[in-house]
C-alpha positions as CSV (number, residue, x, y, z in Angstrom):
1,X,-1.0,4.6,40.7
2,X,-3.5,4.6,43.2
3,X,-5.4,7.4,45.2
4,X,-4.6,8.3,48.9
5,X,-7.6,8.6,51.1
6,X,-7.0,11.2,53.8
7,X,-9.0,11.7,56.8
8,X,-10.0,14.3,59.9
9,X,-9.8,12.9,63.5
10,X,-9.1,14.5,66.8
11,X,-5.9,12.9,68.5
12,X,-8.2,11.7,70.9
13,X,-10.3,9.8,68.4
14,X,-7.0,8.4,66.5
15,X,-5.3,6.7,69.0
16,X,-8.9,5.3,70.6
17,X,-8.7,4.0,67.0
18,X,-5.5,2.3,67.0
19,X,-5.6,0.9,70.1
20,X,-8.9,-0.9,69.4
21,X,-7.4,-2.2,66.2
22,X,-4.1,-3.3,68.0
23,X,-6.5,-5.0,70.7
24,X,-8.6,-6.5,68.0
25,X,-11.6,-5.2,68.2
26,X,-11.9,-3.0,65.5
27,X,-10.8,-4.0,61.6
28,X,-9.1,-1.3,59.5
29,X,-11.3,-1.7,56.0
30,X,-10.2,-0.9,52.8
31,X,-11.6,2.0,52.1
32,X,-10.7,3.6,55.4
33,X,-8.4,7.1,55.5
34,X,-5.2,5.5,55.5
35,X,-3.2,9.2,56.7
36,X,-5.1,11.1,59.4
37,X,-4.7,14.8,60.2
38,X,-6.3,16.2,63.0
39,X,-8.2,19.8,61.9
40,X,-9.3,20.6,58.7
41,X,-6.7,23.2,59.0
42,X,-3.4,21.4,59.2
43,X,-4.7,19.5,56.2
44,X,-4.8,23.0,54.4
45,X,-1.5,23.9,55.5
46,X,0.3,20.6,54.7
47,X,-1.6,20.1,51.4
48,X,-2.0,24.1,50.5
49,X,-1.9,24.9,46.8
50,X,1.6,25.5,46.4
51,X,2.4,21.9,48.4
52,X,-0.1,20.2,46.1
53,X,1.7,22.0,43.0
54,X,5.1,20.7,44.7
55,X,4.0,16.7,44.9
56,X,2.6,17.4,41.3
57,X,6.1,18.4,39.9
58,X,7.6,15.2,41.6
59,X,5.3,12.8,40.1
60,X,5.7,14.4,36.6
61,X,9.3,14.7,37.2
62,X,10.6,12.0,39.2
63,X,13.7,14.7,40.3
64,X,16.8,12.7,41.0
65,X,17.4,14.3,44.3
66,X,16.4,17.8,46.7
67,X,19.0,19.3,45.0
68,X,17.4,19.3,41.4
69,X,13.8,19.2,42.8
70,X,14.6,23.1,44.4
71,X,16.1,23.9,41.0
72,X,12.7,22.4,39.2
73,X,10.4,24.2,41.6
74,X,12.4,27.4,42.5
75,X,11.8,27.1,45.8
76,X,15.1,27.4,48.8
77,X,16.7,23.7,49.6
78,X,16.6,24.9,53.1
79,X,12.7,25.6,53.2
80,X,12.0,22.6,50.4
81,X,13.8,20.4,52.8
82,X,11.0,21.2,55.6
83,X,8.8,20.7,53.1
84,X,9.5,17.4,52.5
85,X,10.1,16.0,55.7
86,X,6.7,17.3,56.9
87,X,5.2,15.8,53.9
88,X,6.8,12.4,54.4
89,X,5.6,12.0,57.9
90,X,2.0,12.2,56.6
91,X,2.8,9.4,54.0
92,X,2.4,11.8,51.4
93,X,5.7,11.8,49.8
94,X,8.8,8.9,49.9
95,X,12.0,9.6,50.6
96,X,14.6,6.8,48.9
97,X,18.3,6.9,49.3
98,X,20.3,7.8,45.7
99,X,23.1,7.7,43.8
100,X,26.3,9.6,46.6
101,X,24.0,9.4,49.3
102,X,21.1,11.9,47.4
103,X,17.8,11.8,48.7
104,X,15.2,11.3,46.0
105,X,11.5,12.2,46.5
106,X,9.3,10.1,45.3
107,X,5.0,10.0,45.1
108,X,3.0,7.6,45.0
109,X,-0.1,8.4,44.8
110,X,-2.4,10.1,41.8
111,X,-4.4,12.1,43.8
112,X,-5.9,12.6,47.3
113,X,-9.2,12.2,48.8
114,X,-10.5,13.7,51.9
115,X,-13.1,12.2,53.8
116,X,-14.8,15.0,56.4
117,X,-16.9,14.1,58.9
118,X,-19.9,15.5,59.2
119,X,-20.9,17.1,62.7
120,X,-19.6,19.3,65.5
121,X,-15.5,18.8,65.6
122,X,-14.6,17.3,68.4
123,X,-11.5,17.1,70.6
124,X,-9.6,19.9,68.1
């Protein structure tokens, strides 16, 4: 498995970002953040200890769907459901289709790294 590389831009600074690179004049590199969030603090609230102990348990256990993940983790499907989705629009987490229409989690990274700019924040 690989590791995610996770960065801090304002919106602002994100979309200036993809719009250079869809007009071609900036290059997305390799070692660039490939998932942006936009404050420090919505990184520790998607990513908080209990989240990061949550994508742990579904790399070790590969659940077969939300239903035995909330049963693994002891957590509401309701809330795990919320979970997940959030997760999965940050890239952090896949959702497949099952066996009956199940959704299985799935992640697939080994670990996350956070690039922080250094300097005043700007446009948060």
């Amino acid at each position: 498995m690989t590791t995610l590389k996770v960065g801090i831009a304002s919106y602002e600074q994100t979309k200036a970002s993809t719009l250079a690179v869809a007009r071609g004049k900036k290059r997305i590199r390799r070692d660039d953040p490939k998932i942006w969030f936009t404050s420090m603090e919505s990184f520790a609230k998607v990513l908080s200890y209990r989240n990061r102990d949550l994508l742990a348990l579904i790399a070790e256990t590969q659940p077969g769907s939300l239903a035995e993940l909330s049963e693994l983790s002891g957590r509401a499907k309701s809330n795990l459901s919320r979970t997940i989705k959030t997760m999965e629009r940050y890239g952090l987490v896949q959702l497949r289709k099952g066996q009956g229409g199940t959704i299985v989690p799935r992640v697939p990274y080994s670990g996350i790294v956070l690039a922080v700019p250094l300097g005043p924040a700007r446009g948060t």
